[in-house]
Every structure is written in C-alpha cells, then in structure tokens.
C-alpha positions as CSV (number, residue, x, y, z in Angstrom):
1,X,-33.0,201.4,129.1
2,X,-36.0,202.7,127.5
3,X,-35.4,205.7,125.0
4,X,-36.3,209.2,126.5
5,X,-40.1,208.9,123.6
6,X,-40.9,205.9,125.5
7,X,-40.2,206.9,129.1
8,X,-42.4,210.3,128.4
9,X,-45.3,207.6,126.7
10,X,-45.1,205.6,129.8
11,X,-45.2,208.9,132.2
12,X,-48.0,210.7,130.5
13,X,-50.3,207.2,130.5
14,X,-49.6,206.9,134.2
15,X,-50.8,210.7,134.6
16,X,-53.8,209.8,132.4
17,X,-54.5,206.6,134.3
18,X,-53.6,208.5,137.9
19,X,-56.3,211.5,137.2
20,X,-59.0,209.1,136.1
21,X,-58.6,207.3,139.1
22,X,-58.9,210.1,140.9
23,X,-62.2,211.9,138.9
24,X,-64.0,208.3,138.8
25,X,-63.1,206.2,141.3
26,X,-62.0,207.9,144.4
27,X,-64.5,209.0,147.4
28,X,-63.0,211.8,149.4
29,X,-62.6,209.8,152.5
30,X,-60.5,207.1,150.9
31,X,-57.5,209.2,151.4
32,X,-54.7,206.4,151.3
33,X,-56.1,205.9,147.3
34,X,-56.8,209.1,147.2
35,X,-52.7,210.1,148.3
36,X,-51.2,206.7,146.3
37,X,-52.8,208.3,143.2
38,X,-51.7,211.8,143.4
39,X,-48.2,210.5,144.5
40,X,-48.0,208.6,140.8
41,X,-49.7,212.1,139.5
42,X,-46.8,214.0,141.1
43,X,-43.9,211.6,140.0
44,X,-44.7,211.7,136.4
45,X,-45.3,215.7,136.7
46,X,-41.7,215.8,137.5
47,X,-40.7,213.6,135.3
48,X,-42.6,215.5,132.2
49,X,-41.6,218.9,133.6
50,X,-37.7,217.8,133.4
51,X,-37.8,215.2,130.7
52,X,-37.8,218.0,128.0
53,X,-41.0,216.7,126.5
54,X,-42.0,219.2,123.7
55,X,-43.4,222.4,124.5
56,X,-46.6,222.1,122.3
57,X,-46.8,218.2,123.3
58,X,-46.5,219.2,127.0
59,X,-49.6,221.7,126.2
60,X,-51.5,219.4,124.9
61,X,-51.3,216.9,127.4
62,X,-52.3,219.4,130.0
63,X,-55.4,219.6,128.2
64,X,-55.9,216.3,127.9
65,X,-55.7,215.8,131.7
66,X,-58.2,218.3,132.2
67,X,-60.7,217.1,129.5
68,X,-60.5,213.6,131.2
69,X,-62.4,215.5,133.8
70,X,-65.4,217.3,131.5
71,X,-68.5,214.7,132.6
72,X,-67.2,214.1,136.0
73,X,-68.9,215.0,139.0
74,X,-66.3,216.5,141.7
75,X,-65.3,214.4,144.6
76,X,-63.3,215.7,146.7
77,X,-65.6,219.2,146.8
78,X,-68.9,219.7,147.3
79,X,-68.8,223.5,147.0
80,X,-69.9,223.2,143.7
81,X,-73.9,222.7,145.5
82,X,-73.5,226.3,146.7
83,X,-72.5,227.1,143.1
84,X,-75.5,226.1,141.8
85,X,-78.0,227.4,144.8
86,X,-77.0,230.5,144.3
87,X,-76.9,230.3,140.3
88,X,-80.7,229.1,140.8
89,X,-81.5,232.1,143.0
90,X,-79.4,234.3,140.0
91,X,-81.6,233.1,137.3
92,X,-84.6,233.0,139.0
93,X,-84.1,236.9,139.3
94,X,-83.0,236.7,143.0
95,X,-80.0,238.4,145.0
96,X,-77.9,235.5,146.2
97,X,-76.1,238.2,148.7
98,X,-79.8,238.5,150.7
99,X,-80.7,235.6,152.1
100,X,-79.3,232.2,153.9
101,X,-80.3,229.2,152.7
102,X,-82.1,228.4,156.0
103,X,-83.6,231.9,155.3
104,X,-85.0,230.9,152.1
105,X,-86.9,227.3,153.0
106,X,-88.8,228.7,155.9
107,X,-92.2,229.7,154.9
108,X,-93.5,231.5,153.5
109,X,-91.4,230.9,150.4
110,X,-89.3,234.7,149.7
111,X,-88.9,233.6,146.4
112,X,-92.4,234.0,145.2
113,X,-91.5,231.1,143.0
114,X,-92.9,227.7,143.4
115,X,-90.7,225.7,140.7
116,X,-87.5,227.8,142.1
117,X,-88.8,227.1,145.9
118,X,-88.9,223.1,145.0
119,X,-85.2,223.5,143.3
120,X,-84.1,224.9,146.2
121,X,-85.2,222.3,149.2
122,X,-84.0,219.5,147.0
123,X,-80.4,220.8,146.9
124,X,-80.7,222.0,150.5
125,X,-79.8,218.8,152.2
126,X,-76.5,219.1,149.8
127,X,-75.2,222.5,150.9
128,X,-71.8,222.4,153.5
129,X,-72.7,225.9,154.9
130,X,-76.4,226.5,154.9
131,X,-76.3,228.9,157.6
132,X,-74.2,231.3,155.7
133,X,-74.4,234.4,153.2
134,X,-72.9,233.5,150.0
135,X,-69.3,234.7,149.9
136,X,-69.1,234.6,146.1
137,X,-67.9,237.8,144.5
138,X,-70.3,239.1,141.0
139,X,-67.9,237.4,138.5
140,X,-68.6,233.8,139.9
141,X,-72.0,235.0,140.3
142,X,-72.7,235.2,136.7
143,X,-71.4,232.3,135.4
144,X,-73.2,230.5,138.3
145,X,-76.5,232.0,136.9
146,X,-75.9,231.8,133.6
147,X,-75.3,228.2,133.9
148,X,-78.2,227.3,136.2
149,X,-80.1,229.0,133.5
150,X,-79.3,226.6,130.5
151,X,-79.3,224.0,133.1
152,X,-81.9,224.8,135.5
153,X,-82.9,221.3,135.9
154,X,-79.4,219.4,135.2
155,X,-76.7,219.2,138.1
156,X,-74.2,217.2,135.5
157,X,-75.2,219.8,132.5
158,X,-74.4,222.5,135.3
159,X,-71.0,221.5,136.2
160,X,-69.9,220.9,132.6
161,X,-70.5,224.2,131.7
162,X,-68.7,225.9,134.9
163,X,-65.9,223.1,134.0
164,X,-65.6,224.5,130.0
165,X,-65.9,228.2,131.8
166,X,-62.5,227.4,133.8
167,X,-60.9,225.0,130.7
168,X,-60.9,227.9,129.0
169,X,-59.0,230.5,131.5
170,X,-57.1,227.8,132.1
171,X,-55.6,227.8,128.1
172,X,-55.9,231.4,128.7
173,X,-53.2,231.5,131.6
174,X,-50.9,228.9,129.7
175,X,-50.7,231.7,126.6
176,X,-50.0,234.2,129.0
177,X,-47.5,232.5,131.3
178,X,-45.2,231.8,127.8
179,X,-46.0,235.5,126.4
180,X,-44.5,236.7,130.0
181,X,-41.6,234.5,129.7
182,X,-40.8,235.5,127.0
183,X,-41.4,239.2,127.2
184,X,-38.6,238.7,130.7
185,X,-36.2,236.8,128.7
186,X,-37.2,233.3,130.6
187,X,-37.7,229.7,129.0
188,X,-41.4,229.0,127.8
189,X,-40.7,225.7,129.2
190,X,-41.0,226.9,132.6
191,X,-45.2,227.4,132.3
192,X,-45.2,223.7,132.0
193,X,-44.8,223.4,135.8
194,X,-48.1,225.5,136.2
195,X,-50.1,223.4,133.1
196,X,-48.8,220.0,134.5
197,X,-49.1,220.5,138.3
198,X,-51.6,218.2,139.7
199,X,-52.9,220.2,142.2
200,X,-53.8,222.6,139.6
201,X,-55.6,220.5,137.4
202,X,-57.4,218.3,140.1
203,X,-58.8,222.0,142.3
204,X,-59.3,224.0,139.7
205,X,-60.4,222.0,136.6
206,X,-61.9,218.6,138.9
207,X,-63.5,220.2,141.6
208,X,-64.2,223.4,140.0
209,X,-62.4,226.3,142.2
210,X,-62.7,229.4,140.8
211,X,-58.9,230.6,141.2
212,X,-58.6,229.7,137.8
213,X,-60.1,232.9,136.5
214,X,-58.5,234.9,139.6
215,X,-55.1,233.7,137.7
216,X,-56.3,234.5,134.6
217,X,-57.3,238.0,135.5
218,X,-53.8,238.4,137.4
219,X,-51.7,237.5,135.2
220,X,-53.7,239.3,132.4
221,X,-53.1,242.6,134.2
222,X,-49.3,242.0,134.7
223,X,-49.6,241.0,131.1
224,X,-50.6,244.3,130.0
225,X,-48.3,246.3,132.3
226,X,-45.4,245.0,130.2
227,X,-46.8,247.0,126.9
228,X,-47.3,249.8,129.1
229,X,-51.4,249.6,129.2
230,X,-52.2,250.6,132.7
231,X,-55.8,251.3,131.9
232,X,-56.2,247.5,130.6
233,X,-54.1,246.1,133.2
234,X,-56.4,247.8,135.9
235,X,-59.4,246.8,134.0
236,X,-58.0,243.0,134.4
237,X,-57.0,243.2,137.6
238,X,-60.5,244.1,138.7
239,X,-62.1,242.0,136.9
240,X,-59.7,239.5,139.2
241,X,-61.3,240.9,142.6
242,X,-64.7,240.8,141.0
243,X,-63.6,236.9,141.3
244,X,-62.0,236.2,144.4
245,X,-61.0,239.2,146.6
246,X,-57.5,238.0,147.0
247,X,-56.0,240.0,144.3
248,X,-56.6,243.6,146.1
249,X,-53.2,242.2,147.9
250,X,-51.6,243.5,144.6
251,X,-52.2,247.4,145.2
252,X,-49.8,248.1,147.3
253,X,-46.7,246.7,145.4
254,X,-48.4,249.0,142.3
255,X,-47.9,252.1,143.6
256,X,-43.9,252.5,143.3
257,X,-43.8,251.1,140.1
258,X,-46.6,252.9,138.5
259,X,-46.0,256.1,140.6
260,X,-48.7,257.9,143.0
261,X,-50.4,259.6,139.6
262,X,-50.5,256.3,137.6
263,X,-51.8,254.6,140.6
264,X,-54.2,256.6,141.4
265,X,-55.8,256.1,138.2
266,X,-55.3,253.0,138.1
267,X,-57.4,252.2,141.4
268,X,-60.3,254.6,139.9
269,X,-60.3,252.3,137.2
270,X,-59.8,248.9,139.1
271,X,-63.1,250.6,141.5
272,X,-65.2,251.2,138.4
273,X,-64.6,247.6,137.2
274,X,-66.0,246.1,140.1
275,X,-68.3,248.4,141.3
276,X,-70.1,247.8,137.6
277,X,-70.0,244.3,138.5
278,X,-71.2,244.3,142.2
279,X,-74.3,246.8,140.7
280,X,-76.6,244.1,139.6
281,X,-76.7,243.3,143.2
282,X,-76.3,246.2,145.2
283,X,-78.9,246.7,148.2
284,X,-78.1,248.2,151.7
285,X,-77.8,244.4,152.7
286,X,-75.2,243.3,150.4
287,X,-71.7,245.0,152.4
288,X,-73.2,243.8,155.5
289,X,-74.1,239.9,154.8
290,X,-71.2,239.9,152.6
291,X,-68.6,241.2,155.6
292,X,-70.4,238.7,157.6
293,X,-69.2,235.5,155.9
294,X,-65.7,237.1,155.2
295,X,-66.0,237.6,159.5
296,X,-66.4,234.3,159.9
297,X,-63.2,233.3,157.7
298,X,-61.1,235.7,159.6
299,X,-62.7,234.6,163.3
300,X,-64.3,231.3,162.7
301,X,-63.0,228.9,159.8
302,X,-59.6,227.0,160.5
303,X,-58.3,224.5,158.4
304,X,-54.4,223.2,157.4
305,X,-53.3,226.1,159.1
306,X,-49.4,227.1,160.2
307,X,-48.7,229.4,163.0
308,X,-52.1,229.8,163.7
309,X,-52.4,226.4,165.3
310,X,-49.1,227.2,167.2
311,X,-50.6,230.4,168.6
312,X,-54.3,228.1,169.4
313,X,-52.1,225.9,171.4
314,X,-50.7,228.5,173.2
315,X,-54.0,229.8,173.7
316,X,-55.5,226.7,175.5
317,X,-52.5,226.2,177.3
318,X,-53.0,230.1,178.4
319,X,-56.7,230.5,178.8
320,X,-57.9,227.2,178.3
321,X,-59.9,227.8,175.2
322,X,-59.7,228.7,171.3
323,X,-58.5,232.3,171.4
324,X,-59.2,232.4,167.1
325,X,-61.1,235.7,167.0
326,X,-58.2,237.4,169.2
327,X,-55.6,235.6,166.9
328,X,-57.8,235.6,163.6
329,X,-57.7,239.3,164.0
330,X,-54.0,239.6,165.5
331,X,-52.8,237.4,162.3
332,X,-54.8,239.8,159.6
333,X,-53.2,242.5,160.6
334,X,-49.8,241.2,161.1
335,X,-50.1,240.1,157.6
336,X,-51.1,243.4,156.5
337,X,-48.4,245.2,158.2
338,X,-45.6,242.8,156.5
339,X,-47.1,243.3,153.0
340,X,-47.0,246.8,153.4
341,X,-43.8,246.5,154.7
342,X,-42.6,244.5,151.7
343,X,-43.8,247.2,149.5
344,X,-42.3,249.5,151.1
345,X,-39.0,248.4,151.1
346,X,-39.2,246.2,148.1
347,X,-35.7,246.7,146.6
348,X,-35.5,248.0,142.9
349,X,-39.3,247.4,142.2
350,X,-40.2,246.3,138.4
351,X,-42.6,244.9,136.6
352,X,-40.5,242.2,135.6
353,X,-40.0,241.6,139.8
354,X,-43.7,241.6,140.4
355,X,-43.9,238.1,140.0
356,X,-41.1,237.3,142.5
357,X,-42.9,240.0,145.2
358,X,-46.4,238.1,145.0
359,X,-44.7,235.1,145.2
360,X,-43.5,236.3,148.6
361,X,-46.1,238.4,149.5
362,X,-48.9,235.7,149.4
363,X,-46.7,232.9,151.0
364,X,-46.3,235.2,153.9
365,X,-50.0,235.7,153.6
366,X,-51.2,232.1,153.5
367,X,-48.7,231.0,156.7
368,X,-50.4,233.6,158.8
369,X,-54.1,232.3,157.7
370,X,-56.0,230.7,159.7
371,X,-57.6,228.5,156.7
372,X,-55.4,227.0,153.6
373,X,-57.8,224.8,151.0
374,X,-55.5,223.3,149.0
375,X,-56.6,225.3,145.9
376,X,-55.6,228.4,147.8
377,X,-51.9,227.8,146.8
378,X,-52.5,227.7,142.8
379,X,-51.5,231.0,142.5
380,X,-48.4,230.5,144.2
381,X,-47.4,227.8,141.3
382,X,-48.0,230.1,138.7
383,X,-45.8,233.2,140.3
384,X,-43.2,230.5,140.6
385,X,-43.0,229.7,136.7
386,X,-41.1,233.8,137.1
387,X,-38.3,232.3,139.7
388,X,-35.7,229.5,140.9
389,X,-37.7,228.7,143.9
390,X,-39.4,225.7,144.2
391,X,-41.2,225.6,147.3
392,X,-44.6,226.2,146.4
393,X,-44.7,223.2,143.8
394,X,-43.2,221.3,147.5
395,X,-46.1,222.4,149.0
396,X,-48.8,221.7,145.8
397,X,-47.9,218.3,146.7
398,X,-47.4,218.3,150.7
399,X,-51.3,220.1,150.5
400,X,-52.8,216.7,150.1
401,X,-52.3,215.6,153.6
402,X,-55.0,218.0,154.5
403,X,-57.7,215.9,153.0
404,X,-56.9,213.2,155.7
405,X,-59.5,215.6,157.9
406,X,-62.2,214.0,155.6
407,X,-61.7,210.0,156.1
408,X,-64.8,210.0,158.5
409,X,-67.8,212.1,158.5
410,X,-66.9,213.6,161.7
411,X,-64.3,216.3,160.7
412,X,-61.2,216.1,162.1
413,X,-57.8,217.3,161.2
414,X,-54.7,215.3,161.6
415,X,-52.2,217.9,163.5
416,X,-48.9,215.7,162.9
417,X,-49.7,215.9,159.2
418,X,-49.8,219.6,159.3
419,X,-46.5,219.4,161.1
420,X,-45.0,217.3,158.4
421,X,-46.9,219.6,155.4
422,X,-45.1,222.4,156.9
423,X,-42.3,221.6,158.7
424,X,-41.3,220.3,154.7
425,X,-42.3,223.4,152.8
426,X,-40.8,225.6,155.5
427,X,-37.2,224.2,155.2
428,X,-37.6,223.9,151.5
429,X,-38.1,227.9,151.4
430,X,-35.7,228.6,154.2
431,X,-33.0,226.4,152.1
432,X,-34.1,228.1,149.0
433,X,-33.5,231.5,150.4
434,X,-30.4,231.1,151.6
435,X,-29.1,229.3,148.8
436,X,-30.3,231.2,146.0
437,X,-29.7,235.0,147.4
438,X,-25.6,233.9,147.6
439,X,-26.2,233.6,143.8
440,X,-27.2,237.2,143.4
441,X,-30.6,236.3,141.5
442,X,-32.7,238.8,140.2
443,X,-35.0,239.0,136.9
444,X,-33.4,240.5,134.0
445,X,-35.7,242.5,132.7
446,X,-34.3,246.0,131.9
447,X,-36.5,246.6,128.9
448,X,-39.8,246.3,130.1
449,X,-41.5,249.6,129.8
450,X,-43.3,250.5,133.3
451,X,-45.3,253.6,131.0
C-alpha cells in the first residue's frame, strides 16, 4: 500500500490534472467530459479533506488550483461578456443601470462615443441577455470598470484582472473561516472543505462569479461581530449587498442577537454603506430598470429548480400552461415568511449559531427558487465549515447535472436529472437532521461577546 505522503501526491496531481482539464480543454456542451472530470475533482477533494494533509499544505494547494486558472478564458460561463459591456460603458463615463444593450446599438449612438460605440457592437453578438438591464449591484460595477479601463482593448487582460480581484477574496475568506473556527472552539481543518471544494474553485475562481466577494463580505461582518464591532460588521455586511443582494437575508436573524437598539443602528450603517456605493449611479431610472431585471428572476428565469418545477407541473396539468409569475411570486413570499419565521423562533440565538441559521435559512431559500446556478450554493459550503451537516458539499457536487441543459445550442433542461440532484441532497439533509438533532448538537460558544 502506498504511504499516506504518496497517496495525498497522487490525489493533489489528479486535482491539478482534473481542473486543467476542465479550464483548457472542456467546451460547455461536452458534459460527459465535463462530469468525468469533476467526478476525479470531487474524489480527490474527499480524499484531501479526510486524509489529514497539512493545514498550510492544504492552503497552498487551494491556491494552486485556482492559479492554474489565471490566463484561462471561462468555459462553462459566458457572463463574464456582460461583465465587460458594462465595465466599458463604466469607464467610458456611462451608467450601465440606463440602457439595454439593444438600447445602446440603435442609432443614433447614446454614447456620444465612437471608439466606445465600436467596443460595444463587437461584444454585442457575445452577450446571453441583450435585452436586459444590467442586474449587477455598484461593487461589481467598479471592478468591472476599473478593469475595462486598464484593459479597454484586451478581453484576456480583462478577465485576469477580475480573476486576481476574486483570488484575492478568496485568500481573504480562507483567513477568516480559520480565525472563526477558532474564535468558536472548532478545528481549522474544517475551512479546508470550503478552499478545496471544486465547485468553489471552478464558479468562482474559473468562470468568474462574483459570490466570492459576497462570502468575503459575509463572513467579514460575522467576523467582526465576534470582537463585538457592530459598526464594522455592518459596514462589511453592506459592503456584501453592494455585491450581490443576497445577503439582506441576514437582517432578520440580527435583530435578537444585537437587540432592537443595536440593530437599528446597525441597518443605518449597512443603508449608508450602500447607498454611498449605489450614488455614482443614481438617476430616477436606476430603482426602476434595476427592479425590472430582478422581476424577471422572480417571474421569468427558471433553471435546476426544486419545488418550483413540482408546482409548474401542477400548473399545466391545472391550467394548461406555465403558471411561474403566479408561483414565482407565491414562492418569494413563502420563503420570506419561513425566514422570518426562523428568526423568530430561532432557539437560543448567538453569534456563534449564526452560521448554523444561514445555513438553514438559505437552503430553504434556494429549494423555493425558481433558478439555482450552480454558483448560487458556494455560500452554503462555507456556512457548513460551522456544522456536522454535510448536505450542501452533496449537493456542490450533485449541481453539475445542471449543465447537461447546455449539450446543444437549443436549451433544454434534463428533468430526471433534477429529480436525481434533488431527490439525493434532499434525503442527505432529511437523514442529517434526524440523525444529528438525537445527538443534542449545538455550537459551543459561550464566550463570544454579542457587544
């Protein structure tokens, strides 16, 4: 038998060989290569996360992984065209929040700008959703413009610099994963299944999803709760939503552990942060475009979904046709309801907890959307690093039958793959559940101050 060295040698080349594959050599609609590789990618994960590999060895090799990607162009996304539309519009002075792209090539040009105008209807014929307001919040507007403005003219020099942007929340997230472990009494060790997940690095590092510095911002402001630095922890938190808007589903499981007063503040604070970054674009347009494209999301946009599709069946069986913007709507506010509900009756609510609650709280969120990406779940995987439950790492790998919708250049979605996605990470949770809470689990984490 090979010693335990060589074993950990042979799984981290595999990896190394695996995610090249991937970045290099793998078109989105080859999705049996594309699934063989991330099945080799997700048996050598397990086998580093368990194989006590050193901590600082482990760390390094989940930078490796991602600086394998650094030149690559992504494959498997191609939101990263939108990206740099609207970081041309951004550096050419322009609000991204305005105007369609359709709006922008009919003449004449509303740019004003002939080298900008050219820029634009070459990377038109690119863009996945031309017919839609941009839907990306001030943070990812800057670093789009800033990097289409040392790179106006290079796509590659473009996506290099978004890809350092998120390398480095990503060493960012890993520090604060161990300080939090360690501030809750937990092994360091456990971070390793956020820094080694596949999914991880191949959405967020390879194809350049921006839920890396929603993490980072999240786990920033739980960060500073545990020193009892509200002010900072807001300012993080905002600086979250000014991301993604995703993270405003922390609010409500704030307010009993900070207290109405605290809160209160808090939210001023969180309001301030974003506000100062949605300034720079502010005109009586931008609420209205910009509730537009989150609209269609809610009543238009389905993809890998759970009980949504249940409910669409039941609507064409009913009515005979797609009920979503009943059900889109219906779903929302269910959603709402039970994380209000979970904050409400949250048992014992700590800071230590919190990780535990938005592990909850966004699974129930996600299984009542009517659109999962793959990347959606990252945050998931990093809230799980904070408890025994393993689902979501399940489902980081079950995610990839989703791309089967892209083997042909009509989209289409393969529903018994979504059963098996599901019907997999469901009874993984329900087992968990009802294993685990006979074992009385809870985080141990008395000393954290809360003020």
């Amino acid at each position: 038998m090979p010693r335990p060295f060589t074993r950990q040698l042979i799984a981290l080349m595999l990896s190394s060989a695996a995610y090249a594959g991937v970045a290099y050599a793998t078109p989105r609609a080859n999705f049996g290569q594309l699934l063989g590789l991330i099945a080799v990618a997700f048996a050598a994960y397990f086998w580093l996360v368990r194989s006590q590999l050193p901590l600082r060895a482990a760390l390094v090799a989940g930078l490796l992984f991602r600086l394998l990607w650094l030149p690559a162009t992504p494959a498997l996304s191609d939101d990263y065209h939108r990206f740099r539309w609207d970081g041309l519009l951004v550096a050419g002075g322009q609000n991204p929040y305005l105007h369609r792209p359709t709006d922008l090539l009919a003449p004449p040009a509303p740019t004003g700008n002939v080298q900008l105008q050219q820029q634009l209807t070459d990377l038109y014929p690119k863009l996945n959703s031309p017919h839609y307001f941009s839907v990306y919040p001030p943070v990812c507007q800057a670093v789009f413009g800033v990097a289409a403005w040392l790179f106006p003219h290079s796509e590659r020099g473009f996506i290099v610099l978004l890809r350092a942007v998120l390398l480095g929340a990503e060493c960012i997230t890993a520090l604060l994963l161990m300080s939090l472990l360690r501030a809750f009494g937990q092994p360091k060790h456990r971070a390793l299944w956020y820094v080694l997940n596949p999914l991880v690095i191949v959405e967020l590092t390879g194809n350049l999803h921006f839920e890396a510095l929603l993490i980072c911002g999240l786990l920033a402001a739980w960060w500073a709760l545990t020193r009892g630095r509200w002010v900072w922890s807001a300012g993080a938190l905002g600086l979250a939503v000014a991301t993604k808007l995703l993270p405003l589903l922390v609010l409500p499981f704030l307010i009993r552990r900070l207290g109405w007063g605290a809160f209160l503040g808090y939210a001023a604070v969180l309001s301030l942060v974003v506000g100062g970054f949605f300034t720079p674009f502010m005109s009586l347009d931008l609420f209205s475009n910009f509730g537009r494209s989150l609209d269609l999301y809610f009543h238009t946009f389905e993809f890998n979904a759970s009980f949504y599709y249940l409910l669409r069946a039941a609507g064409y069986w009913l009515v005979g046709y797609n009920l979503i913007a009943t059900i889109g709507t219906g779903l929302a506010l269910t959603a709402g309801l039970l994380l209000l509900l979970l904050a409400w009756r949250e048992h014992q609510p700590t800071v230590a907890s919190l990780g535990q609650t938005l592990l909850l709280a966004l699974t129930l969120y996600y299984l009542l959307a009517t659109t999962v990406h793959p990347w959606y779940l990252t945050p998931l995987i990093a809230f799980a690093c904070f408890t025994p439950y393993r689902y979501s790492i399940v489902w980081s790998g079950m995610v990839w039958l989703s791309y089967a919708a892209y083997q042909t250049p009509v989209y289409s979605e393969n529903l018994l793959l979504v059963s098996l996605e599901y019907g997999l990470v469901i009874g993984v949770l329900v087992w968990e559940v009802v294993l685990l809470k006979p074992m009385g689990w809870v985080t141990d984490a008395h000393h954290i101050r809360t003020n």
